[in-house]
PDB file of the backbone (N, CA, C, O) and the ligand in Angstrom, with CONECT records:
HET     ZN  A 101       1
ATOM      1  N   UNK A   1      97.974 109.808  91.205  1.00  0.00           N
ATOM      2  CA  UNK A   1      98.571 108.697  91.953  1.00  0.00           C
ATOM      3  C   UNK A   1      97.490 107.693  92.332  1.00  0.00           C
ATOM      4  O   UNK A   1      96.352 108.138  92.484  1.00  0.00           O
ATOM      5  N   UNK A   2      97.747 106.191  92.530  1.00  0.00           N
ATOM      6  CA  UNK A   2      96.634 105.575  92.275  1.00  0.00           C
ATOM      7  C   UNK A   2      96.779 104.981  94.232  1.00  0.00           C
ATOM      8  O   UNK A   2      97.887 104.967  94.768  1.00  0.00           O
ATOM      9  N   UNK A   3      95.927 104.700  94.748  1.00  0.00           N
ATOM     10  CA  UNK A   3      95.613 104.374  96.026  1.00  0.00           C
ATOM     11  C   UNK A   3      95.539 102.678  95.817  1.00  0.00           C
ATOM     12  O   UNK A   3      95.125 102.026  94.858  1.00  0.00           O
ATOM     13  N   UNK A   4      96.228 102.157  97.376  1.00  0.00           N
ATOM     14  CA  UNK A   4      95.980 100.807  97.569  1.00  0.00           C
ATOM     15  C   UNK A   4      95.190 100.725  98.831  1.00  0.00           C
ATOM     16  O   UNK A   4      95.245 101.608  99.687  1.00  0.00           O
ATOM     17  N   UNK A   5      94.588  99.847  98.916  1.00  0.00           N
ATOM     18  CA  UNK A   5      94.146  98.898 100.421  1.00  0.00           C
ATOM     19  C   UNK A   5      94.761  98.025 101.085  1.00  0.00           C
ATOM     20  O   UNK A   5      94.700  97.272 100.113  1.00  0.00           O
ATOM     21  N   UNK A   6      95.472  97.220 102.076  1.00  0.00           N
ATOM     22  CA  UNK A   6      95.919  95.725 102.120  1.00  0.00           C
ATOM     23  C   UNK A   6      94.632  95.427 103.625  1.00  0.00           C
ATOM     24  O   UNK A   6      94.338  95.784 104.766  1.00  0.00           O
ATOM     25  N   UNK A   7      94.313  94.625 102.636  1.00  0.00           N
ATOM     26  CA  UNK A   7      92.982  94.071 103.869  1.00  0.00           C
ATOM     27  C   UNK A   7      93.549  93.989 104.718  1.00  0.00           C
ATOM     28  O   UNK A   7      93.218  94.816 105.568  1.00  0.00           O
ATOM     29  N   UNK A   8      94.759  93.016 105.147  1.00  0.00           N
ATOM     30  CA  UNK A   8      95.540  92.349 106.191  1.00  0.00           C
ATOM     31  C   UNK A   8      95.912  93.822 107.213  1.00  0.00           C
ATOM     32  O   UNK A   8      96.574  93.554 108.216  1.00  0.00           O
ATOM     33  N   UNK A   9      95.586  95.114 107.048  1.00  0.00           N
ATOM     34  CA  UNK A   9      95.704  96.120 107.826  1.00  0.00           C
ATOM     35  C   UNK A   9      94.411  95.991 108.876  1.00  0.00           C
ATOM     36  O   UNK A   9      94.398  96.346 110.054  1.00  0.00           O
ATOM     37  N   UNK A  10      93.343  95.390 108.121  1.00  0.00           N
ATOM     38  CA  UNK A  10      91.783  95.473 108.941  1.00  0.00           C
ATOM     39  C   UNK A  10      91.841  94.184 109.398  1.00  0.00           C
ATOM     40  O   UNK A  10      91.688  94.121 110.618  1.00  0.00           O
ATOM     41  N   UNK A  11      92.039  92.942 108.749  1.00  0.00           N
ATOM     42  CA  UNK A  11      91.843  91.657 108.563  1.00  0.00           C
ATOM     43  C   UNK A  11      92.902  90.852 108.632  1.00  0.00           C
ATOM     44  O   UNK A  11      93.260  90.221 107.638  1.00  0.00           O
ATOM     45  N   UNK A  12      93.555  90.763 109.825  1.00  0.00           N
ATOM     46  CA  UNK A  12      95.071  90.139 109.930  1.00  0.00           C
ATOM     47  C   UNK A  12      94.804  88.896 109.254  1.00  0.00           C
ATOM     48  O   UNK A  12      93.678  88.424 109.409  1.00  0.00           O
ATOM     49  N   UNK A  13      95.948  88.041 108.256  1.00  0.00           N
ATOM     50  CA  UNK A  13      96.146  86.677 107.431  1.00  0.00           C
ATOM     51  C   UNK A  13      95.438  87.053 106.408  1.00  0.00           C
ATOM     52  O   UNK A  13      95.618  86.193 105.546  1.00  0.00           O
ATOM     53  N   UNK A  14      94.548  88.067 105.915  1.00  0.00           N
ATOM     54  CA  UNK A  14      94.164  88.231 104.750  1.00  0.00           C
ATOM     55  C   UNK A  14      95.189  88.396 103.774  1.00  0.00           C
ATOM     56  O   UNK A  14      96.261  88.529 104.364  1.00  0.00           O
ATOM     57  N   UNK A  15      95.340  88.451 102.420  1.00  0.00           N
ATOM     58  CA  UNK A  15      96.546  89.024 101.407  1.00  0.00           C
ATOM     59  C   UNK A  15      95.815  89.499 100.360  1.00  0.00           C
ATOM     60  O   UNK A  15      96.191  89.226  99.220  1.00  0.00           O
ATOM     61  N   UNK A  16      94.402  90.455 100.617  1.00  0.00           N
ATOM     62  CA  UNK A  16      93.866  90.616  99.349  1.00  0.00           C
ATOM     63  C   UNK A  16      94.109  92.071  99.700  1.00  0.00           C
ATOM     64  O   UNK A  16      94.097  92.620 100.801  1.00  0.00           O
ATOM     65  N   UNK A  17      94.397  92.693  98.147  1.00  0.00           N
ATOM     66  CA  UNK A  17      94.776  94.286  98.334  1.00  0.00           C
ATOM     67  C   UNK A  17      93.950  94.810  97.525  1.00  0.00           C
ATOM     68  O   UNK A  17      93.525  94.043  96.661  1.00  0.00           O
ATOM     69  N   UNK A  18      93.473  96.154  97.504  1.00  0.00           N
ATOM     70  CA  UNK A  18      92.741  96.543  96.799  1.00  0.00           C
ATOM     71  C   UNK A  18      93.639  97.843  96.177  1.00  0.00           C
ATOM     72  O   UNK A  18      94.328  98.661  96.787  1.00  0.00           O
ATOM     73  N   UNK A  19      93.336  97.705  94.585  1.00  0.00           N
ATOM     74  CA  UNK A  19      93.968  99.262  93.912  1.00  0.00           C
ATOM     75  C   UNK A  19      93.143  99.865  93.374  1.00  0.00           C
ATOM     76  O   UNK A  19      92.258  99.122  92.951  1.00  0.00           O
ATOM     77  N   UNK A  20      92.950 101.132  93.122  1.00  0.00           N
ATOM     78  CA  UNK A  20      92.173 101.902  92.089  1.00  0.00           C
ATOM     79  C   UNK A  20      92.885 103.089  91.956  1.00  0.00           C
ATOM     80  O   UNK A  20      94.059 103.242  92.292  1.00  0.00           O
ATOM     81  N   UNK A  21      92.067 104.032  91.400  1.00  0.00           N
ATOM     82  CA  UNK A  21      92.954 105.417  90.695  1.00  0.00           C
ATOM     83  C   UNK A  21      92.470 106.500  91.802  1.00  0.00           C
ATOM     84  O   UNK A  21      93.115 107.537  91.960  1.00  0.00           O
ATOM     85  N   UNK A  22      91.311 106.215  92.558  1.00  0.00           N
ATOM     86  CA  UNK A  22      91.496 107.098  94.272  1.00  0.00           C
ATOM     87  C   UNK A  22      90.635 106.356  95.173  1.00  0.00           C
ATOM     88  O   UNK A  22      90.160 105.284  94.798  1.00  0.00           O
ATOM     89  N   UNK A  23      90.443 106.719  96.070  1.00  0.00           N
ATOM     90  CA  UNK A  23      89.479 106.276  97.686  1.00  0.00           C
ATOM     91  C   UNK A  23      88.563 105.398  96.892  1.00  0.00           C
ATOM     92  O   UNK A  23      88.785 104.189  96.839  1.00  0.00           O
ATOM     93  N   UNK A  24      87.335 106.048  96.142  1.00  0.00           N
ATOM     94  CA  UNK A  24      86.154 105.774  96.064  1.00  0.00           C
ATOM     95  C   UNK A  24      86.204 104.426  95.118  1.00  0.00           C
ATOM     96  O   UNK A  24      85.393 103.608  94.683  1.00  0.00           O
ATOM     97  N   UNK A  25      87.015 104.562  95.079  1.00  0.00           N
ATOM     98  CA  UNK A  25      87.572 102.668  93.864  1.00  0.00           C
ATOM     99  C   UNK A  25      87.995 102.236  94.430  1.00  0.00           C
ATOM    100  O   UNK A  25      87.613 101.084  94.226  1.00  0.00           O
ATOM    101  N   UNK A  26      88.701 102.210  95.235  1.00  0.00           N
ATOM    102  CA  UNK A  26      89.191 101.299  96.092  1.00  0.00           C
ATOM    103  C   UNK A  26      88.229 100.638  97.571  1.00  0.00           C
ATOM    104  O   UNK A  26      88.298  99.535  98.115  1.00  0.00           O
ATOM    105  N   UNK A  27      87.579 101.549  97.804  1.00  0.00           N
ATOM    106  CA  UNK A  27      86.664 101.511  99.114  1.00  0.00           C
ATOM    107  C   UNK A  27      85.751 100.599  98.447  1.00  0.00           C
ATOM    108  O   UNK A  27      85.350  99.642  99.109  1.00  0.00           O
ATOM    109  N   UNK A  28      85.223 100.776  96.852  1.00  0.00           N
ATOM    110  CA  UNK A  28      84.456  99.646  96.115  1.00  0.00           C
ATOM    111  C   UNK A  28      84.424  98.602  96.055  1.00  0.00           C
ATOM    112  O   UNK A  28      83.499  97.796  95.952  1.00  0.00           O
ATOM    113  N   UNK A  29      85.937  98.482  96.143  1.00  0.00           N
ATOM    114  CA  UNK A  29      86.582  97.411  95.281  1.00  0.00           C
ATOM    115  C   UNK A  29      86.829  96.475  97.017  1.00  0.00           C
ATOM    116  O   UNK A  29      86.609  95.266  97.082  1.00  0.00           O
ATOM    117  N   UNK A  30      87.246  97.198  98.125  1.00  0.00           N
ATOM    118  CA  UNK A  30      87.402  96.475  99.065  1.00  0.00           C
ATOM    119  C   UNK A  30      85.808  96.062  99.798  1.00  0.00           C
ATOM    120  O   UNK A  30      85.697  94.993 100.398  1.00  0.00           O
ATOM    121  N   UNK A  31      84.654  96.999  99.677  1.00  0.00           N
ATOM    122  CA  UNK A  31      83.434  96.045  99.877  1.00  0.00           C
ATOM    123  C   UNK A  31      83.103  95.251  98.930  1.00  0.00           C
ATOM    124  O   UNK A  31      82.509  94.273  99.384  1.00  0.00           O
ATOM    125  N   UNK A  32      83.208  95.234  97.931  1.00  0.00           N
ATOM    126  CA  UNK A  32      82.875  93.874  97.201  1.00  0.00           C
ATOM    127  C   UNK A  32      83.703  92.755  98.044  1.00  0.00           C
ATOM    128  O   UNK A  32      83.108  91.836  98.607  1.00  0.00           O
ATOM    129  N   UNK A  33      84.841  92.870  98.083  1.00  0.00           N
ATOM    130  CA  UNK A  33      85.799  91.280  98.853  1.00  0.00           C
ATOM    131  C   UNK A  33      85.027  91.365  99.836  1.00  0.00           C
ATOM    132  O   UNK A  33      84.225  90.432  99.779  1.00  0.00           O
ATOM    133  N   UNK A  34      84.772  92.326 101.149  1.00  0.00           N
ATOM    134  CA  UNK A  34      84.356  91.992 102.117  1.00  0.00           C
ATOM    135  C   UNK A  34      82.720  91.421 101.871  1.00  0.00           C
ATOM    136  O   UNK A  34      82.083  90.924 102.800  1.00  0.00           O
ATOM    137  N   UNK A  35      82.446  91.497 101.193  1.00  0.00           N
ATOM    138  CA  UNK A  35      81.109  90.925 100.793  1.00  0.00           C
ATOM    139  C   UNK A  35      81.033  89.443 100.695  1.00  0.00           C
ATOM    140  O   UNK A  35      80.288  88.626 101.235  1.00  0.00           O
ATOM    141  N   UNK A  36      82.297  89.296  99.611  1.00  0.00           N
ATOM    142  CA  UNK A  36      82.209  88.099  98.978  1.00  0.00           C
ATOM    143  C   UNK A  36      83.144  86.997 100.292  1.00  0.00           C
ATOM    144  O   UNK A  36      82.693  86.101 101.005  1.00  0.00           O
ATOM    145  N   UNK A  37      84.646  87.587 100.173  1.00  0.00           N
ATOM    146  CA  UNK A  37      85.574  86.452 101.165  1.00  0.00           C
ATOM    147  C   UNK A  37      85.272  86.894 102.843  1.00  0.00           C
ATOM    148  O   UNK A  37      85.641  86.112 103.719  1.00  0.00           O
ATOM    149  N   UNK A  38      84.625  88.109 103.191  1.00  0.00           N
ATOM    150  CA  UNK A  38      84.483  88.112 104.944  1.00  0.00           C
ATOM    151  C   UNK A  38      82.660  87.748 105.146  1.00  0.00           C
ATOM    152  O   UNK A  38      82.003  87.759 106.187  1.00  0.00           O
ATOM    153  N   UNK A  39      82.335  87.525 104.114  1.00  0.00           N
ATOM    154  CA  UNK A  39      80.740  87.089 104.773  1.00  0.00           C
ATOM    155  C   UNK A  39      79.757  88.629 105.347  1.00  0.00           C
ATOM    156  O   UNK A  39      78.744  88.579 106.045  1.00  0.00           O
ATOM    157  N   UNK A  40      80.350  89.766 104.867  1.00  0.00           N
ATOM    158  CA  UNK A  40      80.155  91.220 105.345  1.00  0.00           C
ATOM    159  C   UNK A  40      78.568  91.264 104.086  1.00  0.00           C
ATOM    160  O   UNK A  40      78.653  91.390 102.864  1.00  0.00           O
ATOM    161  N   UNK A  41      77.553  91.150 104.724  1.00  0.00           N
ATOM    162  CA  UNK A  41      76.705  91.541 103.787  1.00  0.00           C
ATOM    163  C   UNK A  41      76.433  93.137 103.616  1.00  0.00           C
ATOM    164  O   UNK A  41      75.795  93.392 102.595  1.00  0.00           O
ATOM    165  N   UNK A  42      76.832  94.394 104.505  1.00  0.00           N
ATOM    166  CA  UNK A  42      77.225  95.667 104.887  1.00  0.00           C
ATOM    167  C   UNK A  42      78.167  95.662 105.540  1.00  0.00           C
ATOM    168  O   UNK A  42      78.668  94.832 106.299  1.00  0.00           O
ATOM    169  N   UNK A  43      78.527  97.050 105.099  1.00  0.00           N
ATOM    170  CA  UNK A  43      80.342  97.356 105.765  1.00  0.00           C
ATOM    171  C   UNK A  43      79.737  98.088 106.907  1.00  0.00           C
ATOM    172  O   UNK A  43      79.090  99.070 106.545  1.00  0.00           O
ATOM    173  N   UNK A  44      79.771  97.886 108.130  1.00  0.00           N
ATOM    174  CA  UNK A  44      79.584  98.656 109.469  1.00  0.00           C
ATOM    175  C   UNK A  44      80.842 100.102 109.149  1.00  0.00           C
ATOM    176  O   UNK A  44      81.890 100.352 108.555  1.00  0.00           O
ATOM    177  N   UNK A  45      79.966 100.617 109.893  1.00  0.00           N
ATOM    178  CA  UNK A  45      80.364 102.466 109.490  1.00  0.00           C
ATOM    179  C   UNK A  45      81.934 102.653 110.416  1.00  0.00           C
ATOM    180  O   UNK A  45      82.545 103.686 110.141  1.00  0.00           O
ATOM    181  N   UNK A  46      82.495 101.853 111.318  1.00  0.00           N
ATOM    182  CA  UNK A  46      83.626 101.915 111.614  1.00  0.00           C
ATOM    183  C   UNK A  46      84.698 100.821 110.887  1.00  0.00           C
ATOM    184  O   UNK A  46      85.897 101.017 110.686  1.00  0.00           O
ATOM    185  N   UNK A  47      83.944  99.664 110.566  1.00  0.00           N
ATOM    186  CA  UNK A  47      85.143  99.198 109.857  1.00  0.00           C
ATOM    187  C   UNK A  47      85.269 100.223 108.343  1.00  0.00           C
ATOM    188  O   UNK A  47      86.360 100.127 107.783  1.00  0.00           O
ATOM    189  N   UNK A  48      84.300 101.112 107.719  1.00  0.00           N
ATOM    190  CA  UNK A  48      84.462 101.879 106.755  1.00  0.00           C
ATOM    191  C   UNK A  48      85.570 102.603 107.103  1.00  0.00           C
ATOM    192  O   UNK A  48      86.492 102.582 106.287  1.00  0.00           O
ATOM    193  N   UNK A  49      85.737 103.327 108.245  1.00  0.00           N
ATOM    194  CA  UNK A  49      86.493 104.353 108.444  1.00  0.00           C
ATOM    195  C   UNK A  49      88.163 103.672 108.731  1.00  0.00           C
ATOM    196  O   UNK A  49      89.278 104.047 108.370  1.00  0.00           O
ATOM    197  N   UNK A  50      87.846 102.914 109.268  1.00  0.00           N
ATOM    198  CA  UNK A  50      88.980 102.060 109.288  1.00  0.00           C
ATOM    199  C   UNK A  50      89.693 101.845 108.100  1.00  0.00           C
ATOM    200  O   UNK A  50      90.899 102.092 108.139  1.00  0.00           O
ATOM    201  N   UNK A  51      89.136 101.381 106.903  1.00  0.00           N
ATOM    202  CA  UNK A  51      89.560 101.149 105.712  1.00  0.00           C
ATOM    203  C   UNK A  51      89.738 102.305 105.122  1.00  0.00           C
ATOM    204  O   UNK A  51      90.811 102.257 104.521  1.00  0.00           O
ATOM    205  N   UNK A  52      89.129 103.513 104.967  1.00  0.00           N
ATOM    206  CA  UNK A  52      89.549 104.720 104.858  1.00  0.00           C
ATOM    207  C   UNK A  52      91.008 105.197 105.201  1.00  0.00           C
ATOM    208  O   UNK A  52      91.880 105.614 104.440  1.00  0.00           O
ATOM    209  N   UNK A  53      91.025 105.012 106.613  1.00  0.00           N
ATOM    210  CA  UNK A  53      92.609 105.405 107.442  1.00  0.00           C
ATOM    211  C   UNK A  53      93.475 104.214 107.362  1.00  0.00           C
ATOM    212  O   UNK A  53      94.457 104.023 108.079  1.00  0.00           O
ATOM    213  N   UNK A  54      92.924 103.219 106.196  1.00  0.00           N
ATOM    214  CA  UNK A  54      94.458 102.396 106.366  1.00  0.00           C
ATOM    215  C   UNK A  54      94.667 102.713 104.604  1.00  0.00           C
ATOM    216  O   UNK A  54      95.777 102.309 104.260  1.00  0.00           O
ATOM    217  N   UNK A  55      93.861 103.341 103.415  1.00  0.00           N
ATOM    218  CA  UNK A  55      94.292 103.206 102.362  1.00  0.00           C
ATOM    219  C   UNK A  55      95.973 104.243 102.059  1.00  0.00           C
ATOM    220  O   UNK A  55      96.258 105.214 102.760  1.00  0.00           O
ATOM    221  N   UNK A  56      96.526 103.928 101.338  1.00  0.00           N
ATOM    222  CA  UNK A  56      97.609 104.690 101.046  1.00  0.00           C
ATOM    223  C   UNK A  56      97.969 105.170  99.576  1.00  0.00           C
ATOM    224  O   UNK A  56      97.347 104.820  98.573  1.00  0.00           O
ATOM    225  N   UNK A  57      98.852 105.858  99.592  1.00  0.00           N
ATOM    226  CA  UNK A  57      99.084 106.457  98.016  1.00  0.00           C
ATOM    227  C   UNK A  57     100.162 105.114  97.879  1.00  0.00           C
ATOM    228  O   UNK A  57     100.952 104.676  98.716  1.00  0.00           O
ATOM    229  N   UNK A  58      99.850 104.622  96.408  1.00  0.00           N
ATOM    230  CA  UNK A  58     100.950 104.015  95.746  1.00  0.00           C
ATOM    231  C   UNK A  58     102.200 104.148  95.372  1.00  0.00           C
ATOM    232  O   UNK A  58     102.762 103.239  94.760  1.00  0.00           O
TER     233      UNK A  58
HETATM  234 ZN    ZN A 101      90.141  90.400 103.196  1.00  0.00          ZN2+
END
């Protein structure tokens, strides 16, 4: 089963979602955006966990 992200769970007005085939692709895939569209040059270790406890099964 493949896992999503919806930023807008961490990042209210965001609409960028992240998919991959589990956690560790997706957690990738959502620090790269936060890199690129939140100005996040590191993901602080609670917004990690945060994004952790908001991904879901597809
Ligand atoms: Zn975002």
């Amino acid at each position: 089963m493949s896992k999503i992200l919806k930023c807008a769970d961490l990042m209210p007005g965001c609409n960028f979602v992240a998919e991959g085939k589990d956690v560790a692709e997706v957690m990738a895939k959502g620090a790269e955006h936060a890199k690129r569209d939140h100005g996040m040059a590191t993901i602080p270790p609670e917004v990690a966990a945060k994004a952790q406890a908001a991904i879901k099964d597809k």
